[in-house]
C-alpha positions as CSV (number, residue, x, y, z in Angstrom):
1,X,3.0,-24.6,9.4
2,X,4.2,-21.1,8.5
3,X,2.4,-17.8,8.5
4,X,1.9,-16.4,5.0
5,X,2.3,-13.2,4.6
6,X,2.2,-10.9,0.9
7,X,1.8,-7.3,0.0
8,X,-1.7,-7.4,-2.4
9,X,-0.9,-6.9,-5.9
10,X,-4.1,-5.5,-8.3
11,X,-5.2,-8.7,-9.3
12,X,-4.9,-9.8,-5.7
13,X,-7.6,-7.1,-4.6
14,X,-9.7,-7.0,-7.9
15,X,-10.0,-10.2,-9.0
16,X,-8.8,-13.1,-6.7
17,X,-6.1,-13.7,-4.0
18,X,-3.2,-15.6,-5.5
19,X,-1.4,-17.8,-3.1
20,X,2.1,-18.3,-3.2
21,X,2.6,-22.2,-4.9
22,X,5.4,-22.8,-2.0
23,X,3.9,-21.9,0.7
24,X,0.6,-23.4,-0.8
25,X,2.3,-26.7,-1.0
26,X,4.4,-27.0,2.2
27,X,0.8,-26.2,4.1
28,X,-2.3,-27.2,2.5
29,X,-1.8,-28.9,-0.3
30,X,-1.9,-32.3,0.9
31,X,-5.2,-32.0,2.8
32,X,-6.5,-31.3,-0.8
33,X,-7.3,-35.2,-1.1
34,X,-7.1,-35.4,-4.7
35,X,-9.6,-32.5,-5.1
36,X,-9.0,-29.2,-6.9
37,X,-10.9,-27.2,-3.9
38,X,-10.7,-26.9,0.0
39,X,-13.1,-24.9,1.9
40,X,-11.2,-23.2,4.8
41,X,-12.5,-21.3,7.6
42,X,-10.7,-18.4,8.9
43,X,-10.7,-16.0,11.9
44,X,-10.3,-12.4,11.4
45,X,-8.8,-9.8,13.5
46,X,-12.6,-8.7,14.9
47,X,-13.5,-12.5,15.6
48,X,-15.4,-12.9,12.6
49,X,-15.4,-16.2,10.6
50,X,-14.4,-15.8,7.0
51,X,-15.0,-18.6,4.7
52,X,-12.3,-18.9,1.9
53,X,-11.9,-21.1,-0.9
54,X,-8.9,-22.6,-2.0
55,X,-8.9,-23.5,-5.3
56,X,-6.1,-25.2,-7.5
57,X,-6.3,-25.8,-11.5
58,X,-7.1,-28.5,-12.9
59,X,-5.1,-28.9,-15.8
60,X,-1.7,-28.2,-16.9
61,X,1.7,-28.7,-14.6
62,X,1.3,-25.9,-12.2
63,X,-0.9,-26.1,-9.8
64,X,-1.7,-21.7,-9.7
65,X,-3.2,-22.1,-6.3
66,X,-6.2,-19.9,-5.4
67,X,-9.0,-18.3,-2.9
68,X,-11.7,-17.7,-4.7
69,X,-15.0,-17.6,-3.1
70,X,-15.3,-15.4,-0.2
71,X,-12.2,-14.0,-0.6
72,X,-13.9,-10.3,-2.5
73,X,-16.6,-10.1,0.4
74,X,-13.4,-9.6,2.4
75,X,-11.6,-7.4,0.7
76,X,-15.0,-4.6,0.0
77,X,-15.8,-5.4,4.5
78,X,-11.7,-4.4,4.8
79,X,-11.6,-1.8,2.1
80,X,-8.2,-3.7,0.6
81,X,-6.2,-1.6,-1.8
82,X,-3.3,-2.9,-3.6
83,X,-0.2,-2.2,-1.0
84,X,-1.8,-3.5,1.1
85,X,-0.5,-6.8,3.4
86,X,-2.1,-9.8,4.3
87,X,-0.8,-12.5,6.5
88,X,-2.4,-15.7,7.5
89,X,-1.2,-16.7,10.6
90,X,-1.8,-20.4,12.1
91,X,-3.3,-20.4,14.9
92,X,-6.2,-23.0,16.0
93,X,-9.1,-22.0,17.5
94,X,-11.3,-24.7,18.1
95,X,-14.5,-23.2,19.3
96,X,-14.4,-21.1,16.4
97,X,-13.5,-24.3,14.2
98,X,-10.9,-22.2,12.5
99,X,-7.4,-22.8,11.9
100,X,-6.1,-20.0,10.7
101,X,-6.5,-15.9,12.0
102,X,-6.1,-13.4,9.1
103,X,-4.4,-10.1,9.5
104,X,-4.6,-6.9,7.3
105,X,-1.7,-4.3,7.4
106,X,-2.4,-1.0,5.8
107,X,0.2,2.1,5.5
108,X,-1.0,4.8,7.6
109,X,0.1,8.6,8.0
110,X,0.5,9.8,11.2
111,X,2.1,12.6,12.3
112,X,3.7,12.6,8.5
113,X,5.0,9.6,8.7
114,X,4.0,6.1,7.0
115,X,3.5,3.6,9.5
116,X,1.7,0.2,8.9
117,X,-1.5,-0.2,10.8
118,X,-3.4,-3.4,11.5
119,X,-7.1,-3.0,10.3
Protein backbone atom coordinates (compact mmCIF):
# COMPACT_ATOMS: atom_id res chain seq x y z
CA UNK A 1 0.00 0.00 0.00
CA UNK A 2 1.29 3.54 -0.55
CA UNK A 3 1.59 6.45 1.82
CA UNK A 4 -0.82 9.33 0.88
CA UNK A 5 0.33 12.37 1.15
CA UNK A 6 -1.70 16.06 0.13
CA UNK A 7 -1.25 19.68 0.93
CA UNK A 8 -4.91 20.66 2.78
CA UNK A 9 -7.00 22.74 0.61
CA UNK A 10 -9.93 25.00 2.62
CA UNK A 11 -12.49 22.53 2.32
CA UNK A 12 -9.98 19.94 3.38
CA UNK A 13 -9.53 21.82 6.89
CA UNK A 14 -13.14 23.43 7.13
CA UNK A 15 -15.35 21.10 6.14
CA UNK A 16 -14.08 17.45 5.45
CA UNK A 17 -10.80 15.73 4.24
CA UNK A 18 -11.14 14.66 0.63
CA UNK A 19 -9.22 11.66 -0.28
CA UNK A 20 -7.69 11.34 -3.50
CA UNK A 21 -10.24 8.62 -5.59
CA UNK A 22 -6.76 6.78 -6.85
CA UNK A 23 -5.20 6.37 -4.07
CA UNK A 24 -8.59 5.73 -2.33
CA UNK A 25 -9.09 2.88 -4.70
CA UNK A 26 -5.74 1.14 -5.03
CA UNK A 27 -5.75 0.99 -0.85
CA UNK A 28 -9.01 0.79 0.82
CA UNK A 29 -11.56 0.55 -1.35
CA UNK A 30 -11.98 -3.07 -1.49
CA UNK A 31 -12.14 -3.63 2.26
CA UNK A 32 -15.28 -1.45 1.89
CA UNK A 33 -17.39 -4.83 1.41
CA UNK A 34 -20.14 -3.41 -0.39
CA UNK A 35 -20.64 -0.63 2.23
CA UNK A 36 -20.47 3.13 1.66
CA UNK A 37 -18.40 3.60 5.16
CA UNK A 38 -15.19 2.11 6.91
CA UNK A 39 -14.19 3.02 10.29
CA UNK A 40 -10.30 3.24 10.42
CA UNK A 41 -8.15 3.59 13.26
CA UNK A 42 -5.11 5.68 13.07
CA UNK A 43 -1.98 6.47 14.99
CA UNK A 44 -0.74 9.86 15.27
CA UNK A 45 2.62 11.25 15.62
CA UNK A 46 2.20 11.60 19.72
CA UNK A 47 0.78 7.85 19.86
CA UNK A 48 -2.67 8.83 20.07
CA UNK A 49 -5.44 6.85 18.30
CA UNK A 50 -7.45 8.82 15.92
CA UNK A 51 -10.61 7.36 14.74
CA UNK A 52 -11.54 8.33 11.07
CA UNK A 53 -14.25 7.60 8.88
CA UNK A 54 -14.11 6.85 5.49
CA UNK A 55 -16.99 7.56 3.71
CA UNK A 56 -17.86 7.03 -0.12
CA UNK A 57 -21.27 8.29 -1.88
CA UNK A 58 -23.77 6.52 -2.50
CA UNK A 59 -25.10 7.43 -5.68
CA UNK A 60 -23.89 8.56 -8.92
CA UNK A 61 -20.59 7.13 -10.95
CA UNK A 62 -17.90 8.62 -8.74
CA UNK A 63 -17.25 7.33 -5.79
CA UNK A 64 -15.90 11.17 -4.02
CA UNK A 65 -14.26 9.25 -1.29
CA UNK A 66 -14.24 10.83 2.20
CA UNK A 67 -13.21 11.12 6.17
CA UNK A 68 -15.83 12.43 7.78
CA UNK A 69 -16.26 11.74 11.32
CA UNK A 70 -13.32 12.38 13.51
CA UNK A 71 -11.53 13.89 10.97
CA UNK A 72 -12.48 17.99 12.42
CA UNK A 73 -11.58 16.87 16.13
CA UNK A 74 -8.15 16.46 14.42
CA UNK A 75 -7.69 19.17 12.60
CA UNK A 76 -8.91 21.99 15.87
CA UNK A 77 -6.26 19.19 18.47
CA UNK A 78 -3.46 20.02 15.34
CA UNK A 79 -4.48 23.59 14.62
CA UNK A 80 -4.56 22.57 10.63
CA UNK A 81 -4.55 25.49 8.27
CA UNK A 82 -4.94 25.21 4.64
CA UNK A 83 -1.08 24.71 3.35
CA UNK A 84 -0.76 22.54 5.44
CA UNK A 85 0.43 18.61 4.59
CA UNK A 86 -0.89 15.48 5.63
CA UNK A 87 0.41 12.14 4.87
CA UNK A 88 -0.81 8.75 5.91
CA UNK A 89 1.72 6.48 6.05
CA UNK A 90 1.16 2.52 6.37
CA UNK A 91 2.52 1.30 8.96
CA UNK A 92 0.89 -1.56 11.29
CA UNK A 93 0.89 -1.46 14.77
CA UNK A 94 -0.78 -4.12 16.26
CA UNK A 95 -1.04 -3.34 19.90
CA UNK A 96 -2.34 -0.20 18.97
CA UNK A 97 -4.78 -2.05 16.45
CA UNK A 98 -3.91 0.61 13.94
CA UNK A 99 -2.80 0.40 10.48
CA UNK A 100 -1.94 3.51 9.51
CA UNK A 101 0.35 6.53 11.40
CA UNK A 102 -0.66 10.12 10.37
CA UNK A 103 1.78 12.89 9.89
CA UNK A 104 1.20 16.73 9.86
CA UNK A 105 3.76 18.98 7.98
CA UNK A 106 3.49 22.66 8.68
CA UNK A 107 5.74 25.60 7.10
CA UNK A 108 7.73 27.05 9.73
CA UNK A 109 10.06 30.29 9.86
CA UNK A 110 13.18 29.91 11.28
CA UNK A 111 15.94 31.89 11.11
CA UNK A 112 13.88 33.66 8.05
CA UNK A 113 13.49 30.90 6.25
CA UNK A 114 10.37 28.52 5.43
CA UNK A 115 11.07 25.13 6.44
CA UNK A 116 8.40 22.38 6.91
CA UNK A 117 8.01 21.13 10.42
CA UNK A 118 6.36 17.94 11.60
CA UNK A 119 3.64 18.77 14.32
Amino acid sequence: MANLSKTLSETDVEVRFSVPSRWFRENLYSRFGGNFVLDLPVKDRSGEVQSFRFSVRTKGKHLKPVISRGWRKFVRAKGLKPGNKIVFVRENDPEMGTEYTVDVMKEIKLFGRDIQGRV
